[in-house]
C-alpha positions, 0 to 999 in steps of 0.5 A: 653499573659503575665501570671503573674504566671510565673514572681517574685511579685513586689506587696507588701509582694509579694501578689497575683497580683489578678487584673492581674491574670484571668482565662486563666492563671491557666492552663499554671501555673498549667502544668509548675508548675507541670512540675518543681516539677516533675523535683524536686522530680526526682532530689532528689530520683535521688541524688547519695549521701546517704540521709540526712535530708537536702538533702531529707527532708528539700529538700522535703520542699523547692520542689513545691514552685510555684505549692503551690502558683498557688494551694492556689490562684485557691482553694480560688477562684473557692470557692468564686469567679467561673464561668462556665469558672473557674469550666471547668478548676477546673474539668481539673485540679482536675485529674491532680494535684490528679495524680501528688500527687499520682506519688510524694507519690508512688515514689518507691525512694524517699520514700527509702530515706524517710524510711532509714531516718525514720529508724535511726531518733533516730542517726541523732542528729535532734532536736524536730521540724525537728524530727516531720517533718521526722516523718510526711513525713514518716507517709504521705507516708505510708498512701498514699500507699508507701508500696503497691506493684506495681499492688496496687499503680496502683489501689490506684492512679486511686482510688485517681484521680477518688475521685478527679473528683467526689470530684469536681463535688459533689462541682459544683453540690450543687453550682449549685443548689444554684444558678439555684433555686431562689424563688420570693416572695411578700410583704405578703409572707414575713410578719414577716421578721424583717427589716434586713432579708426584706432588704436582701431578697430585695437585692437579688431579685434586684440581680436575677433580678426578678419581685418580690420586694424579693427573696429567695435562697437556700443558708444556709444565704438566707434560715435562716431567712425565717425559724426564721420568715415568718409568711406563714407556706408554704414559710417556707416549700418551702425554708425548702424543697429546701435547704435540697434537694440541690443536691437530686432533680433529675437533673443533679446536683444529688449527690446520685450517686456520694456519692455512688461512693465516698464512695464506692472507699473510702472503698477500698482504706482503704482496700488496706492500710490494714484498715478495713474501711475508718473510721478507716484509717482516725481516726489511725492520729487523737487525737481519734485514733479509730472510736469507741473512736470517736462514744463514744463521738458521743452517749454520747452527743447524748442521753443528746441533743435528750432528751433535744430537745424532751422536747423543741418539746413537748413545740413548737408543744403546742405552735403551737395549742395554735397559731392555727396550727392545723398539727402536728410540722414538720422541718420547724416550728421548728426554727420559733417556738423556737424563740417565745419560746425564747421570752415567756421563757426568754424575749429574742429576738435574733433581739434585739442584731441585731442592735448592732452588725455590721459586721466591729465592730464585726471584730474589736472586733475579733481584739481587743481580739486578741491584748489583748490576744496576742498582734497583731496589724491590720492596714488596707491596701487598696493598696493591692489587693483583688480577689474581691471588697468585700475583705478587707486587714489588714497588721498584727503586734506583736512587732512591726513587721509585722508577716502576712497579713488577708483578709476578704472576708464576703458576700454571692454572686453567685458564692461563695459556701456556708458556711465559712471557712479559707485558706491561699495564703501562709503559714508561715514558716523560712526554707529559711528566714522569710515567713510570711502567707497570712491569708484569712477568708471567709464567706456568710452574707447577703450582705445589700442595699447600704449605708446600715450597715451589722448587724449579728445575734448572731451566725453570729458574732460567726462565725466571731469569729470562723473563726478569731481564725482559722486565728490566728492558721495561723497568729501566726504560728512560725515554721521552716518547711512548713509541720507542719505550722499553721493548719497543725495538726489534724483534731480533735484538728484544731478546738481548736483554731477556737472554743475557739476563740468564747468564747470570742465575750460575754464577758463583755469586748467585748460586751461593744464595741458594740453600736446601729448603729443608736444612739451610745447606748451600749448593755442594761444590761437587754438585756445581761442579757437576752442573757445569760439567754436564752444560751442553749435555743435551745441547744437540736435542735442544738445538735441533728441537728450537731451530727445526721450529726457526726453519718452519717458521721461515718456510711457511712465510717464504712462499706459498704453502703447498698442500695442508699443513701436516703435509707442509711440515712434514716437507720442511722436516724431510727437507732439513732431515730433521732426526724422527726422534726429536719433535718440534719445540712448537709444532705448527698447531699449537705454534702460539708464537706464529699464529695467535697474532704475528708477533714472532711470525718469520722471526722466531729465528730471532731468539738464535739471532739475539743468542748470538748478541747475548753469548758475545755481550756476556763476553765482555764481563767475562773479559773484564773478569768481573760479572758485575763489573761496573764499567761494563754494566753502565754500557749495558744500561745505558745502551740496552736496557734504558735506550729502548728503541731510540738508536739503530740497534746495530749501533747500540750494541756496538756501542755497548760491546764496541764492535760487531758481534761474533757468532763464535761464543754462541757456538762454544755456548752450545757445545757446537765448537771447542776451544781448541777448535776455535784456537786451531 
């Protein structure tokens, strides 16, 4: 077996070879690459010279380069394209690579290096970005144990292998539940179903295989549309009850026990670090600084978005009796009724904008913005491969030179995990010449019948905006060291450049690029006129939906849990008096988020945080009266979407926006204050 992982890439830009690469390959790569950074990092807390930056840091930099290449490949797959063989070797893997992250970070000698460094910093004549990295590493270090005797590191490293197991079970476990559950329904079943969501629900019938002509699953794409418009009150139940009972059904793709483990472990190992809860670790390398800080901004929004949503509640539940439903409004009506609502209110049909927004002229759109603003270029390149037949390459270019390369990988399929998101196969950086990122944007739309367009609701086409403004982040990255590249910042300011990316999708001179798939015609005036009307139409349900999850989050890893997870929720629900009509955005079960690895743990509030730096960032185009104003859109670069993690991130949007943010235009964006609120 030739294992492409253990030779040079002759492929353009020296891509990923994904038509050589299969499964069997990743566990050799994995050990030998293992092996060489272990060789490595021994080579330089061995070095018998005095430590330099050179020697230790940039050293520190140039170290695992083949373990990051293997790494990056195998995330993006046993997240978009697994199988029971891929996940087997996920669950080996996991434990390995968790404990030989904890060796490098517990090296008692290498962080001496690290901590002399770190101590005559302000002599060594750094300038700012080298300065940032020393800083960075030392502050990795301490948080990952470095100063923990030696009975503690043994404690806190078998904590981090086992939240590294659980962590990849939790994942395989709500995949699973997707993709073991699928319901087959009738022609009368799914009366009301606009076109689209027919086709879909057709395909993914032919897809399973069933003997139905539609099919439903419980995936975020799949489920959406059913609750927006089936007719049948007990379809809407049955796909509403599935989808939020992802991992919670009592089968071996439970996650409740899991949960209570995480959490559990995660709370001592804030102890161990000398944090009163994991919250408050989390939250010490963060713009917030503190749970409470973070819990404010929480509250702040919370009691605007539960009293707007109590007020749209009230209005469905009397439209539901004046439609004849006679039982109280429950969960599952509430998007099927807000969409009637939307229509009586404002004349406005989510539908109507259907037709025009086509994925691949929702991408180019993306584009478009992205050369106004920037300057970028995208030219496709179907000679480079992607890990499947959905991807879709663009060599990217400003100034004429080629800066990066982005894949597109954008339809749901078995074996893809909900939801959307951006990684990379290589980040950018200049530490040993010019590195430019491989940029890679996933996402779950409904896949449509051969020949067939794809066309996105509006907030699907926010969502290709979102994840392109996270691919920009990377994209544009310019920066010496790996360590502080592209999204490498925070994790309440890495939402800035994916949020204040979707401001851009409604404006004028995007939404004339889009025409009716079928007659070429624009956008109607009157249907625009419509769409802005009826922004905040539904704000209080989203509000409520996305913070109740931000609070959950918070209590879990605030102080131990009390009782078992259903129990736990329920708690924090009552607490916060969240309406019975709206669920969670993510109940816990399926919160991949928090518990299939630690990335958003104690700090999914970060996307409200970063609504806040975005809402007011947005603010300066609309003050210098120009989305593409120039002057504005050079600090945005310069600032946020090129500096990376090379500067305090308060400093860098106050660089960027020339003073601190302001929550107020958040508040107006939501519909939660007015204008003349806001005046008075």
């Amino acid at each position: 077996m030739t294992n492409p992982f253990f030779s040079d890439w002759t492929t353009p830009y020296e891509t990923p070879p994904f038509e050589l690469i299969r499964t069997e390959h990743f566990k050799p790569a994995f050990e030998e690459a293992l092996a060489a950074h272990r060789a490595e990092i021994a080579a330089i807390g061995d070095d018998p010279a005095a430590p330099t930056y050179d020697n230790t840091i940039a050293a520190l930099e140039r170290s695992g380069e083949s373990l990051r290449r293997v790494d990056m490949i195998f995330g993006q797959l046993t997240s978009a394209a697994t199988n029971d063989a891929l996940q087997a070797v996920e669950r080996d893997i996991a434990v390995l690579v968790a404990r030989h992250w904890n060796d490098v970070f517990l090296d008692a000698k290498l962080f001496a290096r690290i901590d002399a460094l770190y101590a005559q910093r302000d002599t060594l004549g750094l300038d700012a970005e080298a300065l940032r990295v020393l800083e960075r590493y030392h502050l990795d270090f301490v948080r990952s144990g470095a100063r923990l005797t030696a009975a503690e590191r043994d404690r806190f490293g078998a904590i981090v292998e086992r939240l590294a197991t659980l962590g990849t079970q939790f994942g395989q476990n709500v995949l699973a539940d997707e993709e073991e559950t699928v319901f087959a329904f009738s022609e009368a079943e799914m009366a009301g179903l606009p076109d689209f969501a027919r086709a879909a629900a057709a395909e993914t019938a032919r897809d399973r295989k069933l003997n139905a002509p539609f099919g439903v699953t419980p995936s975020r794409s799949s489920v959406e549309p059913v609750l927006h418009f089936a007719e049948d009150r007990g379809v809407r139940e049955k796909v509403w009850r599935a989808f939020v009972k992802r991992g919670a059904n009592g089968n071996a793709n439970d996650n409740s026990e899991v949960i209570a483990e995480i959490v559990k472990l995660r709370d001592e190992q804030a102890q161990l670090l000398g944090y009163d809860s994991y919250a408050a670790y989390k939250l010490a390398d963060t713009m917030a600084g503190t749970p409470e800080a973070a819990r404010g901004l929480l509250e702040q929004v919370w009691a605007g978005g539960r009293a707007r949503a109590e007020v749209d509640r009230d209005a469905l539940q009397d439209l539901a009796r004046e439609e004849g439903q006679t039982e109280l409004l429950e969960a599952w009506d509430w998007r099927y009724y807000a969409e009637k609502l939307r229509l009586a209110r404002y004349d406005f049909d989510e539908n109507a904008l259907k037709p025009y927004l086509q994925l691949e002229k929702v991408v180019e759109a993306g584009f478009f913005v992205a050369e106004k603003l920037f300057g970028l270029t995208f030219t496709p390149r179907t000679d480079i491969a992607g890990y499947h037949p959905d991807v879709k390459v663009w060599e990217v270019s400003r100034g004429g030179k080629v800066i990066g390369l982005f894949y597109g990988d954008y339809f749901a399929r078995p074996g893809k995990r909900s939801g959307a998101w951006m990684t990379s196969f290589r980040k950018q950086s200049k530490l040993d010449g010019e590195q430019i990122p491989l940029i890679v944007n996933t996402c779950n739309f409904s896949k449509p019948p051969e020949g067939k367009p794809a066309l996105l609701s509006l907030d699907e086409a926010r969502t290709v905006f979102h994840e392109m403004g996270h691919g920009l982040h990377g994209l544009l990255s310019d920066v010496t060291y790996p360590r502080i590249s592209g999204t490498s910042v925070v994790r309440d300011f890495v939402e800035l450049p994916s949020q204040i990316y979707e401001h851009w999708l409604e404006q004028p001179q995007v939404l004339e690029r889009f025409t009716h798939h079928e007659t070429g015609a624009a956008i109607p005036d009157e249907l625009l006129e419509r769409m802005r009307a009826a922004r905040t139409a539904n704000s209080g349900f989203e509000t409520v939906e996305f913070v109740s999850s931000a609070i959950l989050d918070m209590d879990y890893h605030s102080a131990p849990m009390a009782g078992s997870v259903a129990e736990f929720e329920a708690s924090v629900l009552a607490d916060i008096g969240m309406p019975h009509e709206i669920a969670l955005r993510h109940a816990s079960t399926h919160f991949l988020h928090l518990f299939a690895g630690d990335g958003y743990a104690a700090g999914y509030y970060s996307y409200l945080w970063s609504e806040v730096l975005d809402a007011d960032g947005f603010e300066a185009f609309v003050e210098a009266g120009d989305p593409f104003d120039a002057d504005t859109a050079k600090r945005l670069y310069e600032h946020v979407y090129s500096a990376g993690g090379k500067r305090d991130f308060a400093e860098a949007y106050r660089a960027f926006r020339g003073r601190d943010p302001d929550v107020t235009a958040l508040l107006k964006g939501r519909g939660l204050i007015t204008e003349d609120a806001d005046a008075a």
